[in-house]
N, C-alpha and C positions, 0 to 999 in steps of 0.2 A: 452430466447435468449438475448443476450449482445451483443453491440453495442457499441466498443473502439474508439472512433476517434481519432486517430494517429493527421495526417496532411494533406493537402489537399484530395488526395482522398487514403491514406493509411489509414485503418483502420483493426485491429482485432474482428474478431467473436467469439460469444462464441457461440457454438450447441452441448448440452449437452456437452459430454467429448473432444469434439473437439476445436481446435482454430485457425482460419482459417484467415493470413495474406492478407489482400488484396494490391497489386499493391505497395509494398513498395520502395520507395524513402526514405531512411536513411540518406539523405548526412546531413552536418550541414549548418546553415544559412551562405549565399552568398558564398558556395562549389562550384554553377553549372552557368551557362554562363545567361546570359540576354536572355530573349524570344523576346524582340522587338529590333529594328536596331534605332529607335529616340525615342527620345520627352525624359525623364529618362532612363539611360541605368542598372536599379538595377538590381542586379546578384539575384539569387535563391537558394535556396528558401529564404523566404525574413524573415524567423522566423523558430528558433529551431525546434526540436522535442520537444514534453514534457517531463517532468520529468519522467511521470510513462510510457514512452514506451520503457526503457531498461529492466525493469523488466516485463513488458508484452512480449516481444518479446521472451522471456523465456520460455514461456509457451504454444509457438503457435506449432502444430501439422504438417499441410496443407498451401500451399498457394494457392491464385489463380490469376490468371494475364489475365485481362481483351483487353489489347494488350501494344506493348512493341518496334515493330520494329518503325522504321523512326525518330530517335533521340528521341522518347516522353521518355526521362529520369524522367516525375513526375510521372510514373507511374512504372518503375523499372530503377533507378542508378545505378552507378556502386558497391556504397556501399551496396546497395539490394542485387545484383545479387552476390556478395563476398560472404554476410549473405549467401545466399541459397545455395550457391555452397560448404560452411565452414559446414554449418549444416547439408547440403543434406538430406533437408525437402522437402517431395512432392511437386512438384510445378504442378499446375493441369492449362490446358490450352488448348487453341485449336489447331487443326493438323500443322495450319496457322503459329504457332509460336514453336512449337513443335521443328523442326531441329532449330534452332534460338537459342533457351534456351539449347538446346542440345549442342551445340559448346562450351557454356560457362561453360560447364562442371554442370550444374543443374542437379536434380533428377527428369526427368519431366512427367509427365503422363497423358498424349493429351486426350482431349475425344473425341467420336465418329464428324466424319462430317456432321451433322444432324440437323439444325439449329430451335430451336421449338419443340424439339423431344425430351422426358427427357432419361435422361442416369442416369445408378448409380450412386449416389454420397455420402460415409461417414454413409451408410443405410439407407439414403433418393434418391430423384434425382432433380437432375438439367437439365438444358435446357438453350441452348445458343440464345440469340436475337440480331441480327445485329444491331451495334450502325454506325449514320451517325454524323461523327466529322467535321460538315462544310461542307456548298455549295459550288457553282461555281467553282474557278480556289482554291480556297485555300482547297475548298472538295477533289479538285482531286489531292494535295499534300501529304491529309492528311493520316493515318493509322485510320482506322476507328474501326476494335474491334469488341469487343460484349459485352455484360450484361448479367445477368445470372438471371434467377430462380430459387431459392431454395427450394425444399420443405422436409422437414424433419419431422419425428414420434412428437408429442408432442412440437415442435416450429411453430410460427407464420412462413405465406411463406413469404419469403422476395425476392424481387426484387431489385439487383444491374445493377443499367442501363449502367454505363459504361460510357466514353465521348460521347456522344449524344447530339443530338437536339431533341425536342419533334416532330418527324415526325410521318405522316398516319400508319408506322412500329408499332411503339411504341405503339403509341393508340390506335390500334387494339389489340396487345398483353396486354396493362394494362385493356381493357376492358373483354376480354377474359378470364384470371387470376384474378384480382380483387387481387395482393398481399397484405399481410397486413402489410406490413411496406415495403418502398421504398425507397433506398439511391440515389440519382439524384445529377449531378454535379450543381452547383448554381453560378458560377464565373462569367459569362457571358465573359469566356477568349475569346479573340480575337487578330490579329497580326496589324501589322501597315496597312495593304491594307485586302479588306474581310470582313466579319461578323463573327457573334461570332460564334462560333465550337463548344459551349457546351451550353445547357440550361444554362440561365440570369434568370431577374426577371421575366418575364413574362411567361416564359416557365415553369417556376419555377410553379409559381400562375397558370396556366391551368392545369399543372399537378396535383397539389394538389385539382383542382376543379374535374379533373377526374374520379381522383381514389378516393375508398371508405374509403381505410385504413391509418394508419399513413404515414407521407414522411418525411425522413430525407435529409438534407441537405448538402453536402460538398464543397470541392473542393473551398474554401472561403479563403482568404486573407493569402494566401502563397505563390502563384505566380505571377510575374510581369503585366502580360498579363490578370489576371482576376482582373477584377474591380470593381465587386459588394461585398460591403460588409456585414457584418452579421448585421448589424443595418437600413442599406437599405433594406432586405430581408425581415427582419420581421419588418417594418414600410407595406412595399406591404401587406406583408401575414397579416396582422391587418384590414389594410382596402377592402382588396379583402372579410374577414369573413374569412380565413380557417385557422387563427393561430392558434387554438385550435389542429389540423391536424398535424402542419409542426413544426420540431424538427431545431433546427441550433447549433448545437452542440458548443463546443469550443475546441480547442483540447486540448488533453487528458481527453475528458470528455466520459464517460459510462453512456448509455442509456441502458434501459433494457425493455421488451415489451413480453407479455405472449400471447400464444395461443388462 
């Protein structure tokens, strides 16, 4: 299995002959509006795509979109949603978003409502995990999603958690699983009022303490609103013990990870 990291939390899969887009935002650097109202008002994304994801993007098979409605544009754009609708690449998703991507004219194909419960997927299966995108008054704004489990014939299982906080959900589900490689958002994004809405550093570092297997890192210094960056990350992950564990990719960079 290959591991493409695009840009914040877009990245390509490679599972054997498949290649499976995740949650793409294509736009170019400051395309999309400011996530905060004070303090710097920098537009988004705050840095290109890489070079090699026109020719990657070539190559991909599947998408999958982890959630999408209530303006969260870093996880499908409007230049994504163009790609998918131009290509009319499977776009695999839940029932939740399902008419959603359907208006936009996508090719979309919902999986079951079963949350925790594997469903076919690509000759493997997958299984949806309710992701919590932020507490209190700014949780109850937010569009919360899900993560996925993958498991497939002859690849490591891999867990995409999705915009998440490390909640009792989660930790129940990675002790129960024990995936072996786990992609977890690391920004510690946050808005001008509220807390943060995705796993930071700390969440970051209990995760990696939790689980057994490797953990990859994203969703790092592309947008306004996350503020942890990949040199703060892995300063924590050194002293916490688990950097040996925890990947923090750059992007366009390809990880690769066996069975």
């Amino acid at each position: 299995m290959q591991i493409h990291q695009l840009r914040n939390a877009t990245l390509i899969l490679e599972l054997g002959p498949h290649r499976v887009l995740l949650d793409p935002m294509l736009a170019a650097k400051d395309a999309l509006p400011p996530l905060r109202l004070f303090g710097a008002r920098q537009r988004n994304p705050l840095v290109d795509l890489p070079d090699s994801a026109s020719a990657a993007l070539q190559s991909v098979t599947h998408c999958l979109i982890t959630h999408c409605q209530k303006g969260h544009f870093d996880h499908l754009d409007r230049l994504g949603a163009r790609w998918l609708r131009d290509t009319q690449t499977p776009v695999i998703c839940t029932p939740h978003d399902a008419a959603y991507l359907g208006k936009r004219g996508l090719n979309v194909q919902p999986l079951p409502e079963r949350h925790e419960q594997p469903s076919a997927f690509l000759g493997g299966q997958i299984r949806t995990v309710r992701c919590t995108h932020g507490y209190g008054l700014v949780g109850k704004l937010m569009e919360h999603g899900v993560g996925y489990l993958i498991e497939m014939p002859g690849e490591p299982s891999l867990y995409l958690a999705g915009d998440t906080r490390l909640t009792p959900r989660v930790e129940a589900f990675v002790r129960a699983h024990q995936p072996q490689v786990s992609v977890v958002p690391a920004g510690g994004a946050r808005f001008d009022l509220g807390g943060d809405i995705i796993m930071g550093v700390d969440d970051v570092i209990a995760f990696a303490r939790l689980a057994t297997g490797r953990v990859v890192a994203n969703h790092l210094e592309a947008l306004s609103h996350c503020p942890v960056t990949r040199t703060e990350l892995a300063l924590a992950a050194q002293q916490a013990g688990v950097a040996a564990r925890l990947s923090i990719p750059g992007d366009g960079q390809v990880l690769t990870f066996n069975a």
